[in-house]
C-alpha positions as CSV (number, residue, x, y, z in Angstrom):
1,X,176.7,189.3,149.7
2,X,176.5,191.8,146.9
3,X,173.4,193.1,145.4
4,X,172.6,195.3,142.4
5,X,173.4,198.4,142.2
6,X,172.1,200.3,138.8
7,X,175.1,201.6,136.4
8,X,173.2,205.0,136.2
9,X,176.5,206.4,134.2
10,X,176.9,204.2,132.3
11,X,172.9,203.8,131.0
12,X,173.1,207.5,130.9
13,X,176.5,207.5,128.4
14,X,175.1,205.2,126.4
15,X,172.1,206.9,126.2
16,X,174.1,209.8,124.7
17,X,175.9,208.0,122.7
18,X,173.2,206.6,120.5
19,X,172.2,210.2,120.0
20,X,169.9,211.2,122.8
21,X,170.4,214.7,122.1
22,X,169.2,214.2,118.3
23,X,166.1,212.2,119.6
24,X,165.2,214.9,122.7
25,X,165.3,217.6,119.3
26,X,162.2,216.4,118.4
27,X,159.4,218.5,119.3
28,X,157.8,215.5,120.8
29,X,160.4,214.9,123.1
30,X,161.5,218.7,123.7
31,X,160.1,218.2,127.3
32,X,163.0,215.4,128.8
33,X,166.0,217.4,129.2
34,X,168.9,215.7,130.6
35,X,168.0,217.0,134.0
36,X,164.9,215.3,134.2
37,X,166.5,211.9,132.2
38,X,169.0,211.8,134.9
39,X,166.5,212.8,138.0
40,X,164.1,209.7,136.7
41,X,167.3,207.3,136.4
42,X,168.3,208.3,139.7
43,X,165.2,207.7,141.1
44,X,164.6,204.3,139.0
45,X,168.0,203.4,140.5
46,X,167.3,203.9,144.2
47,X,164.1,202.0,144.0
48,X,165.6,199.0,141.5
49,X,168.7,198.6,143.9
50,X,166.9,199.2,147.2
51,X,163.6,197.8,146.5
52,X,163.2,195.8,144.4
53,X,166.6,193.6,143.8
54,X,166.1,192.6,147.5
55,X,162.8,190.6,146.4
56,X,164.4,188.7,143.5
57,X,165.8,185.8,145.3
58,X,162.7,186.3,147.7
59,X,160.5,185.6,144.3
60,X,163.1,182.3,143.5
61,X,162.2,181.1,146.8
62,X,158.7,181.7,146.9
63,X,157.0,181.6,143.4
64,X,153.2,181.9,142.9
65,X,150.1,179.5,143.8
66,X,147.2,178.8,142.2
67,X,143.9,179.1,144.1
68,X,140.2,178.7,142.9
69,X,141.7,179.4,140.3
70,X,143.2,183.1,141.3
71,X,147.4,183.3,140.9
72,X,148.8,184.9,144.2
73,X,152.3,186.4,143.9
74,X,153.8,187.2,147.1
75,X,153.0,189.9,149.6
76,X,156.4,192.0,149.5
77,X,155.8,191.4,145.1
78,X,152.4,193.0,145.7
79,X,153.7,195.8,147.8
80,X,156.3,196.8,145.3
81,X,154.3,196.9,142.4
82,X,151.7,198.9,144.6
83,X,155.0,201.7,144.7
84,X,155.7,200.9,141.2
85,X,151.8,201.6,140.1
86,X,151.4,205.1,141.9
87,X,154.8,206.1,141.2
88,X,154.0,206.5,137.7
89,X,156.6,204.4,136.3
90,X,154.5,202.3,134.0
91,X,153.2,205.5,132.2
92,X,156.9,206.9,130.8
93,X,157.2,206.6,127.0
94,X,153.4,206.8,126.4
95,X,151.0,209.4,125.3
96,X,149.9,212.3,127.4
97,X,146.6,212.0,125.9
98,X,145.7,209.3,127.9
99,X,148.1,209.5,131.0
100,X,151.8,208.9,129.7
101,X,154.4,211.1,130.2
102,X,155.8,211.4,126.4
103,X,159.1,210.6,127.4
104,X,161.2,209.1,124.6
105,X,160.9,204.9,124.3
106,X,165.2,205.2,124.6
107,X,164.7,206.3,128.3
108,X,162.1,204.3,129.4
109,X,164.3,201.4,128.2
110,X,166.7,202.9,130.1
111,X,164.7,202.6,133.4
112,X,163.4,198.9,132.2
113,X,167.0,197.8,132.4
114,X,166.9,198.8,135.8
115,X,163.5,196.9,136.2
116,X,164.9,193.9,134.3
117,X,168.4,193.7,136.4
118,X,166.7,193.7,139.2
119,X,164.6,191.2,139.4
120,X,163.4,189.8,136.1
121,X,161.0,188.1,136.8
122,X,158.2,191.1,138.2
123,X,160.5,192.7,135.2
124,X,158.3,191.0,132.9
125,X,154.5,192.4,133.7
126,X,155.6,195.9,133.0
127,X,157.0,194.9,129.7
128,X,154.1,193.0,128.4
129,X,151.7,195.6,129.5
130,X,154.3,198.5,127.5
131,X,154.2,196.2,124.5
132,X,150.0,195.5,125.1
133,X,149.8,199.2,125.1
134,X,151.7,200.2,122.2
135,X,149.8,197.6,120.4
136,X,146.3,198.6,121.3
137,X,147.7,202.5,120.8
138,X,148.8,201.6,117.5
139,X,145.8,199.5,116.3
140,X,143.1,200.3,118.4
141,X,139.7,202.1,117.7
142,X,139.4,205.3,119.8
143,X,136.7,203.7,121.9
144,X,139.1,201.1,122.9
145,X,141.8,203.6,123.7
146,X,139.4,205.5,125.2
147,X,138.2,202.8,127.6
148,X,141.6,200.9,128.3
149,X,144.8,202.6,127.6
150,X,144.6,205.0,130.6
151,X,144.4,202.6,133.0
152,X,146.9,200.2,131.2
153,X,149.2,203.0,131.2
154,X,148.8,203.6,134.9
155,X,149.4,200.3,135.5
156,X,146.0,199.9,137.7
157,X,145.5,197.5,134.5
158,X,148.3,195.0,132.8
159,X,148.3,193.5,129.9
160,X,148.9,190.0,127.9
161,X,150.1,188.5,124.7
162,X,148.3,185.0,124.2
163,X,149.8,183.4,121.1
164,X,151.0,180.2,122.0
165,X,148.9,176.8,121.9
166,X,150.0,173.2,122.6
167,X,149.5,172.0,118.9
168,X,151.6,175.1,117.1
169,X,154.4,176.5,119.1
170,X,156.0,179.1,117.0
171,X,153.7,178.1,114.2
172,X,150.9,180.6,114.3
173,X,149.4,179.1,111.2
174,X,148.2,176.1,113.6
175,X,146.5,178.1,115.8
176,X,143.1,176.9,116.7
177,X,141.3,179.1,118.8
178,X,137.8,180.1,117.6
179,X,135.9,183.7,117.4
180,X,132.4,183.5,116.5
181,X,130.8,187.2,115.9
182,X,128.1,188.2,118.0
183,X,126.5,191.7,117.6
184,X,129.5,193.9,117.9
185,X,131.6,191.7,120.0
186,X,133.1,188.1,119.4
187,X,132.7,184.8,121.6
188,X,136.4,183.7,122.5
189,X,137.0,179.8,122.8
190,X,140.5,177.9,122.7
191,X,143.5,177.2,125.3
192,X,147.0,179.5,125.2
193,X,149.5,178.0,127.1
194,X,153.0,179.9,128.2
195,X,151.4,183.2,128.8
196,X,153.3,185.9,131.1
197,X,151.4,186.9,133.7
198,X,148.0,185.8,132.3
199,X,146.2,185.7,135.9
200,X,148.1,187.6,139.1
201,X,146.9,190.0,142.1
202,X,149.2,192.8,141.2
203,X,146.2,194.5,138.7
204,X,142.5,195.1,139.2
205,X,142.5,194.1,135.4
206,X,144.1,191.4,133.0
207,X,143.5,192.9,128.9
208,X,144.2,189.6,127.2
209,X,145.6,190.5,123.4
210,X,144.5,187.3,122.1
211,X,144.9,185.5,118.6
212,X,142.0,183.2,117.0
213,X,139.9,181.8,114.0
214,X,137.0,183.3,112.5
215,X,134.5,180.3,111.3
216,X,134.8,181.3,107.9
217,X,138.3,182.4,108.1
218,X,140.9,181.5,105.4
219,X,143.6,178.8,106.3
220,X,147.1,179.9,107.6
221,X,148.4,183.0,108.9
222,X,146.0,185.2,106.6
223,X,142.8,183.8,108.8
224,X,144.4,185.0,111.9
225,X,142.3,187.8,113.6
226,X,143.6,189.5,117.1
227,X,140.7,190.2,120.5
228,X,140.8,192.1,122.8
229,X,139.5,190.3,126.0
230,X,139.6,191.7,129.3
231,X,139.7,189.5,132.6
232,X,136.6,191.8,134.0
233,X,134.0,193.5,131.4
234,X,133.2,196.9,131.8
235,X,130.2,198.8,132.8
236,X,129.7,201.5,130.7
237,X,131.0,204.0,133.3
238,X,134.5,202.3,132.9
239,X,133.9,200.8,135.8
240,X,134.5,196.8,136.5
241,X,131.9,194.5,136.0
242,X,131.1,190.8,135.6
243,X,134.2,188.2,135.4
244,X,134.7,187.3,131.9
245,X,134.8,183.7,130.6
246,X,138.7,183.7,131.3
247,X,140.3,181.5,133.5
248,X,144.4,180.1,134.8
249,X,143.7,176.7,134.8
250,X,147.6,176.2,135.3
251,X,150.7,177.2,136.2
252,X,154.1,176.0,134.4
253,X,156.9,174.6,136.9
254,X,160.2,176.6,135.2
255,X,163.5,176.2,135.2
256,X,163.7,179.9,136.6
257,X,161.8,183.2,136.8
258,X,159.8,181.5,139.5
259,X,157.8,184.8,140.6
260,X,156.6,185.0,136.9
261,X,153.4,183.4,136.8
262,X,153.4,181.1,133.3
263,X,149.6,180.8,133.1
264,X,147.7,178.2,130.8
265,X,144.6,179.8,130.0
266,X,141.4,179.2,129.3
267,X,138.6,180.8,127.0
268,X,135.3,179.8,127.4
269,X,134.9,177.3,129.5
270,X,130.8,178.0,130.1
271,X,129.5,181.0,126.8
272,X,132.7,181.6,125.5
273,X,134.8,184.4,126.7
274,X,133.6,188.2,125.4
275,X,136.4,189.9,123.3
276,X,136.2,192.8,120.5
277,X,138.5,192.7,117.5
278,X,141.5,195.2,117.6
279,X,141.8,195.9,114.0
280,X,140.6,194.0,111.3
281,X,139.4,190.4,110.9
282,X,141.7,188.0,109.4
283,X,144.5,190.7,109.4
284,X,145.6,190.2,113.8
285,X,148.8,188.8,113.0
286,X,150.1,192.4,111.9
287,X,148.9,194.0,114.2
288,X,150.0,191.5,116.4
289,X,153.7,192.3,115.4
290,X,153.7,195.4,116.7
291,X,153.5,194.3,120.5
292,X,156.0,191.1,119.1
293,X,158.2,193.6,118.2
294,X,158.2,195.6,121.4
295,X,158.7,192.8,123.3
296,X,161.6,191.0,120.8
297,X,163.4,194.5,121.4
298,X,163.0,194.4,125.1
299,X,163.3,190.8,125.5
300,X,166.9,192.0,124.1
301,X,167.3,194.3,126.9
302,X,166.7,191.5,129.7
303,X,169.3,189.6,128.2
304,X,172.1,192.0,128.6
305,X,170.5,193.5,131.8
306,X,170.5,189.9,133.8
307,X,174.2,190.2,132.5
308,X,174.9,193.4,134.2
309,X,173.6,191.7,137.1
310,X,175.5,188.5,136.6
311,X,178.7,190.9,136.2
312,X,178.0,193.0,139.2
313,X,177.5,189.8,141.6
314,X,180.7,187.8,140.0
315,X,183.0,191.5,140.0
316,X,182.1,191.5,144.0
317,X,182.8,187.6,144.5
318,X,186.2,188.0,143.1
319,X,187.4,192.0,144.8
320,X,186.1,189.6,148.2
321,X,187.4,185.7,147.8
322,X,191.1,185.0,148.7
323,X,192.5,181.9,147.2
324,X,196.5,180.7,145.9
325,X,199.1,183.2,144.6
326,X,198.6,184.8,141.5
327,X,200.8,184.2,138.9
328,X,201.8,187.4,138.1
329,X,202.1,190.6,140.1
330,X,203.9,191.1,143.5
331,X,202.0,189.4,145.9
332,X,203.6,187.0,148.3
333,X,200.9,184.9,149.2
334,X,197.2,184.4,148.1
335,X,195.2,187.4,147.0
336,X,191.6,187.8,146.0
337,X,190.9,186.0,142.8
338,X,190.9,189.1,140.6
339,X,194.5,189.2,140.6
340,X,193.9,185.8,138.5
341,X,194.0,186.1,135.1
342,X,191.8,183.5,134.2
343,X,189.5,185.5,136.7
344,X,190.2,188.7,134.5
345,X,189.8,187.8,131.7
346,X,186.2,186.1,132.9
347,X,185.1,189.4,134.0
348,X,186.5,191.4,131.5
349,X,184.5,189.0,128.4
350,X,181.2,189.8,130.5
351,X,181.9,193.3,131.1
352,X,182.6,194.1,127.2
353,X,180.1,191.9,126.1
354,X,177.1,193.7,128.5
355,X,177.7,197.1,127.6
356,X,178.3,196.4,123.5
357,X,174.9,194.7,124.1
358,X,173.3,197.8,125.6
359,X,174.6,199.8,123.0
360,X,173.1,197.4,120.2
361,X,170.1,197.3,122.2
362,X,169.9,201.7,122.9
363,X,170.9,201.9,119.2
364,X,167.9,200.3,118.0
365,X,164.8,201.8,120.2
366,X,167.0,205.2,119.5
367,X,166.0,204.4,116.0
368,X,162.5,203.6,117.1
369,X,162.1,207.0,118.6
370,X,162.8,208.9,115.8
371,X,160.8,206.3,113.3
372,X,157.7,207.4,115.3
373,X,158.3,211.0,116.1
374,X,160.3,212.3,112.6
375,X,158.0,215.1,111.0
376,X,159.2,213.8,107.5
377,X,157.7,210.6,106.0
378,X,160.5,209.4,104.2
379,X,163.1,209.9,106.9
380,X,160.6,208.0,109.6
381,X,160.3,205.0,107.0
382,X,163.6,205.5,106.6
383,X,164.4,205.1,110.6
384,X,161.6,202.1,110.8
385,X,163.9,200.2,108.2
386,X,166.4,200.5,110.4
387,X,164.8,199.5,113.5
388,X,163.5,196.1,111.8
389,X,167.0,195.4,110.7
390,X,168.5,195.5,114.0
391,X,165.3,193.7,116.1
392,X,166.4,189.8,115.6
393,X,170.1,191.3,116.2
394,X,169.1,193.0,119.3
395,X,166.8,189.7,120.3
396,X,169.8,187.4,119.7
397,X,172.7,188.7,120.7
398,X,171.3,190.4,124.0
399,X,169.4,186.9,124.9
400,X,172.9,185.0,124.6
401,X,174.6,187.8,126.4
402,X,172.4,187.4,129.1
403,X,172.9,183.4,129.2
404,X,176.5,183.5,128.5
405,X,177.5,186.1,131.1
406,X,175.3,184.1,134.1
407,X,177.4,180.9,133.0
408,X,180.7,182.5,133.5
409,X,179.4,183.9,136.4
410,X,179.2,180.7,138.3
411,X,182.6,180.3,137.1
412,X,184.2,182.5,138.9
413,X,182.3,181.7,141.7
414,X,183.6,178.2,141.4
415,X,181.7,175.5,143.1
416,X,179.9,178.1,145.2
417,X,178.3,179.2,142.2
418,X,176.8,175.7,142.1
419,X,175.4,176.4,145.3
420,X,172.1,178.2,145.2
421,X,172.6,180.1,148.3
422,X,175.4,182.2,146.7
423,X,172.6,183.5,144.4
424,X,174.6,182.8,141.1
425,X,172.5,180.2,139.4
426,X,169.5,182.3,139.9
427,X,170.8,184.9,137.0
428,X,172.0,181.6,134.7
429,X,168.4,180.1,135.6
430,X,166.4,183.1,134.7
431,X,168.3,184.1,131.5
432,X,167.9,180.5,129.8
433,X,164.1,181.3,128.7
434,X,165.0,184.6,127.2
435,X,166.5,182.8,124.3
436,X,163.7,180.8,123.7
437,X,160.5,183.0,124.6
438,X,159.2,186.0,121.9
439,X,160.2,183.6,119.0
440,X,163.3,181.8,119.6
441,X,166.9,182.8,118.4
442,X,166.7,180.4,115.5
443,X,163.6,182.7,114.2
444,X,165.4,185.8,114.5
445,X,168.4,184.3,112.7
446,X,166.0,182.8,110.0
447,X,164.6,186.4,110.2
448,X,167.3,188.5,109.8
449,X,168.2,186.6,107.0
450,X,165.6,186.0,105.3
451,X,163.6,189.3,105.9
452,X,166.2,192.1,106.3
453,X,168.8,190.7,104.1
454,X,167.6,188.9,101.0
455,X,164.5,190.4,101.2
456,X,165.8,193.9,100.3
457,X,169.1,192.8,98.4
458,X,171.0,193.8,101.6
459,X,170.7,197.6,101.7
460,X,169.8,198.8,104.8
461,X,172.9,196.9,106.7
462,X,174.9,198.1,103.7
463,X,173.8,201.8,104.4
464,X,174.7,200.9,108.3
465,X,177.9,199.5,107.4
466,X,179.0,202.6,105.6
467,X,177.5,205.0,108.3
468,X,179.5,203.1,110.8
469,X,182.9,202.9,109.2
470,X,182.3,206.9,108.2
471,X,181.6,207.6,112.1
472,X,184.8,205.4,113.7
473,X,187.2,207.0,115.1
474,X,190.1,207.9,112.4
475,X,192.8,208.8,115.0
476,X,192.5,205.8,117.2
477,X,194.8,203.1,115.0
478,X,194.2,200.7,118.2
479,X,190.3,200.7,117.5
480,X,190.0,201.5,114.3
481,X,191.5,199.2,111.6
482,X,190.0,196.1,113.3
483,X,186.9,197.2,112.8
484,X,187.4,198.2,109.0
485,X,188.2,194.4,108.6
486,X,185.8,193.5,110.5
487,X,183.2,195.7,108.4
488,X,184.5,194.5,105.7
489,X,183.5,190.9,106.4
490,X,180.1,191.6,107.3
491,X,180.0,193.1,103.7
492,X,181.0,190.2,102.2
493,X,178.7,187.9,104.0
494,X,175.7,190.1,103.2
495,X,176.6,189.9,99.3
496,X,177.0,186.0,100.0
497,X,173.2,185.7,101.6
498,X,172.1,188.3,99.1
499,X,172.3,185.6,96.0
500,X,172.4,182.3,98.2
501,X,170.2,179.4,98.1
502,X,167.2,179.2,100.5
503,X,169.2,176.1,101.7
504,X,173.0,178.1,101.8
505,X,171.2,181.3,103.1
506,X,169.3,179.4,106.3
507,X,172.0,176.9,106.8
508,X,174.0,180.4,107.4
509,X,171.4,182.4,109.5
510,X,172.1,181.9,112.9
511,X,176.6,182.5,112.6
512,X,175.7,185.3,109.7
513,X,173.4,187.1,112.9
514,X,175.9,186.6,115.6
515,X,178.5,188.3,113.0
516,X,176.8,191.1,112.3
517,X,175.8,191.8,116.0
518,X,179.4,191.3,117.1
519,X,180.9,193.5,114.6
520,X,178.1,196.2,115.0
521,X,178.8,195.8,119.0
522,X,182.3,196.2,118.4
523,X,181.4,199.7,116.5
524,X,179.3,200.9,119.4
525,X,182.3,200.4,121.6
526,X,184.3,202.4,119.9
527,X,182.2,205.5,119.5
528,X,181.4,205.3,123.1
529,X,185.3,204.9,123.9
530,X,185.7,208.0,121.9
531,X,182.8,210.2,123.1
532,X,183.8,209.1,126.3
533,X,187.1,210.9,125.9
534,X,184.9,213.9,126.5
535,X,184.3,213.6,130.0
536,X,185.7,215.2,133.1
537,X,186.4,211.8,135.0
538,X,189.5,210.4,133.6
539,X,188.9,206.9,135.0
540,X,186.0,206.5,132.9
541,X,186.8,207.6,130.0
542,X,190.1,205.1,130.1
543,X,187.6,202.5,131.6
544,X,185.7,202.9,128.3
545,X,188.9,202.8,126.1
546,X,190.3,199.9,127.9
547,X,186.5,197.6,127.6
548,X,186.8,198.7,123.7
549,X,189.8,197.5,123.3
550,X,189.5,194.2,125.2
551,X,186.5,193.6,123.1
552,X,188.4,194.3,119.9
553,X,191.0,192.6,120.8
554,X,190.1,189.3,122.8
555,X,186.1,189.0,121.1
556,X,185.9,190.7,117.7
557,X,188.3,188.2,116.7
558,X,185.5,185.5,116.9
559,X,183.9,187.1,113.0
560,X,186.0,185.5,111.1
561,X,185.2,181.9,112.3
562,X,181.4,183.2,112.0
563,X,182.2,184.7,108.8
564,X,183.7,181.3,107.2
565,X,180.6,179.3,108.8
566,X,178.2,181.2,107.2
567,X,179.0,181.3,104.0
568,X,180.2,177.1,104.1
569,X,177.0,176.6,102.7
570,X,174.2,173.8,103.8
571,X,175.8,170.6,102.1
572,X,177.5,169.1,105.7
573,X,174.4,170.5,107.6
574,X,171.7,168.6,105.8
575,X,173.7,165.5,104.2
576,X,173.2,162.9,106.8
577,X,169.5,161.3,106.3
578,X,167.4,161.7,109.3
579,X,167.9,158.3,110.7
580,X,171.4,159.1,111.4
581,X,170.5,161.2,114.2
């Protein structure tokens, strides 16, 4: 049976593509030549493919337990992340200052895709502790950073992002766990449920980021304060000390990602759990959206990255499985089923789709990376703009990449993929929550929208609209004009939302963000199809032409429909009364 092998090439062309160059220009990043981005993608690969993708149906198999109230993950889980840990890997995109290597955020995303492909579920610890750190980097007071970034950025620590209660779901406003202030710390009670990783064996320490109530806190999301609350207190050496009042009282039976341990959990059972505020009170929900964000963006990058491995196991399935005579072509008798084109066509949707979901995806934390290392103010704000327009799009589109590419996976694998043993409805399995989880795809629609379209009259996907049809190729009239037309629709719709009704403008939020990320995806194609044309290996560059070209072709097509749902308005949507469903 096939197993993953990581598409170092093509991570590394899209990389470029996006403007790696530009971002390793910075002085920040002067350091990560493309020597030493290829060496740690090379290495990333060998231990992704030969390590680590060998455990992921291992994980299925095997999930966690819950002990006196200590998750176990698996020995071989425990041995890899041991690797993992002294390796360094957890430490790329963060500050030297405490640890990191200062590597740009584009090629550690790079090397999570790697993480992600491989086996998604352990994929998930490193990425909450990457978005735990950048929050407490971000919004931390130096004794805080001082005490618990360099071991969160060695990975001896992880951390944790406890939103989530029973009573509010996505609603943070309901939120009911309570901080009471006592002499410079807080006492933590309340119960988070969903919560990645929120007890395991892989760490010496769990830092909880954790959202609750002040007593005399206003009401809604303004009375929302964020803790820090570690697993173990520290001695004032550093060193571990007492067990906090922090405790998995649960484990969640999932659909997939069985090695993930889904943790309800517990503050303050007996005093209340110890935690000190990361910011200021009543303002954690800001600084909350920092680590959000990180995650929304990378939660992105799963999607597409269970795709690749999707692709990679179906691509294998149909070079290997012989059945009837294809239709076309000069075979006599039956062939493997890529001579189908049914079969072709399969692969060649999940092919395009994947790597115009990378680019979207690269595009954006290419953007982040020079937001947060651009010397000049306005150009930075000008760069963050940019990255909060294309988060939801990235969150979205990647998420139903990832779902949508493991589906016609099993397809071509026909009633094996049904099986389990084939390892096909592990991908489709895992892939379902990514929609859902870090706000789900109806939020980042509602979002996009609402946020990055109406709020600012539309001009930052203007301004990208224009940069994108001033960088297509003009020589290419295959590529080109479809994607003129295509810009031009996504113009239209973004004047249509601009002066819609809150009813027209939500009714159209989730079609209006699937335009826009196909017709930006389609763009990305095209410039990579073109830089591509650069390289020495022929077969690649006319593998990157042809994947445009399909996409344009046989994909792109599908804006229009999205184009003529959005803007239909909300009338049908909300006409029938409520007891008509």
């Amino acid at each position: 049976m096939a197993d993953y092998t990581a598409p170092l090439k093509e991570i590394m062309h899209s990389m470029k593509v996006v403007g790696l160059s530009d971002i390793t220009a910075l002085p920040a990043y002067s350091d990560a030549t493309d020597d030493l981005v290829q060496a740690v993608l090379e290495e990333a690969g060998r231990l992704g493919s030969q390590e680590l993708a060998p455990l992921n149906s291992l994980g299925d198999r095997m999930g966690c337990r819950l002990e006196n109230g200590t998750v176990h993950t698996f020995p071989e889980l425990q041995s890899f992340y041991a690797r993992y840990r002294d390796g360094g890997w957890n430490a790329i995109p963060f500050d030297p200052e405490y640890g990191g290597q200062g590597l740009p955020w584009l090629v550690a995303a790079g090397v999570q895709e790697i993480w992600q492909s491989a086996n998604m579920a352990f994929g998930l610890c490193p990425m909450l502790n990457q978005g735990a750190v950048d929050l407490l980097d971000a919004h931390g007071s130096d004794e805080q950073k001082a005490l618990y970034l360099p071991k969160m950025i060695s990975g001896e620590w992880t951390g944790t992002m406890n939103l989530t209660e029973s009573q509010a779901g996505s609603d943070l406003s309901q939120i009911k766990a309570r901080a009471v202030r006592e002499g410079n710390a807080y006492r933590i009670t309340g119960t988070k449920i969903f919560i990645t990783y929120g007890d395991h064996d892989l760490s010496d320490n769990i830092i909880h980021m954790v959202l609750a109530r002040l007593n005399d806190a206003p009401e809604g999301v303004k009375g929302i304060s964020l803790f820090l609350v570690p697993k173990y207190l520290l001695n004032p050496d550093g060193s571990l000390g007492d067990r906090n009042d922090v405790a998995c009282t649960g484990l969640e039976h999932k659909l997939g990602i069985h090695a993930s341990p889904t943790a309800v959990m517990s503050f303050g059972e007996r005093e209340g759990a110890v935690g000190w505020l990361v910011g200021e009170e009543n303002k954690g929900l800001a600084c909350m959206f920092t680590m959000m964000n990180n995650a929304r963006l990378n939660v992105g990058l799963q999607g597409y990255a269970i795709a690749e491995r999707a692709y990679q196991h179906a691509a294998w399935y149909a070079r290997e499985r012989v059945q009837s005579k294809p239709v076309v072509g000069e075979h006599k008798g039956p062939a493997t089923i890529i001579h189908h084109p049914d079969v072709r066509r399969m692969l060649m949707n999940m092919k395009a789709r994947t790597q115009a979901g990378r680019l979207l995806t690269f595009s954006a934390i290419a953007a982040n990376d020079r937001a947060i290392k651009t010397a000049d103010p306005r150009k930075a704000a000008a760069w963050a703009a940019r990255v909060a327009l294309l988060t939801p799009l990235v969150k979205l589109w990647g998420t139903e990449i990832g779902v949508d590419v493991a589906n016609e996976a099993i397809q071509v694998f026909g009633g094996m993929g049904f099986v389990e043993e084939t390892g096909a409805a592990q991908f489709y399995r895992d892939a379902r929550i990514a929609p859902i989880y870090e706000g789900t795809n109806g939020i980042q629609a509602a979002d996009f929208v609402g946020r990055k379209i109406q709020k600012d009259q539309g001009r930052e996907m203007f301004a990208l609209i224009n940069e994108l049809r001033t960088a297509l190729p003009r020589h290419d009239a295959s590529l080109t004009p479809p994607l003129e037309e295509a810009l031009k629709g996504l113009e239209r719709t973004t004047r249509w939302a601009c002066t819609a009704s809150t009813a027209d403008a939500y009714a159209a939020a989730l079609p209006f963000t699937r335009q826009a990320a196909l017709t930006l995806g389609g763009c990305w194609l095209a410039l990579s199809a073109t830089q591509a044309q650069d390289s020495e290996d022929h077969a690649f560059a006319q593998e990157k032409t042809t994947t445009a070209l399909y996409f344009i072709r046989h994909i792109l097509p599908q804006v229009a429909a999205l184009e003529a749902d959005a803007t239909a308005g909300a009338n049908a949507l909300m006409a029938i009364p409520e007891e008509a469903f």
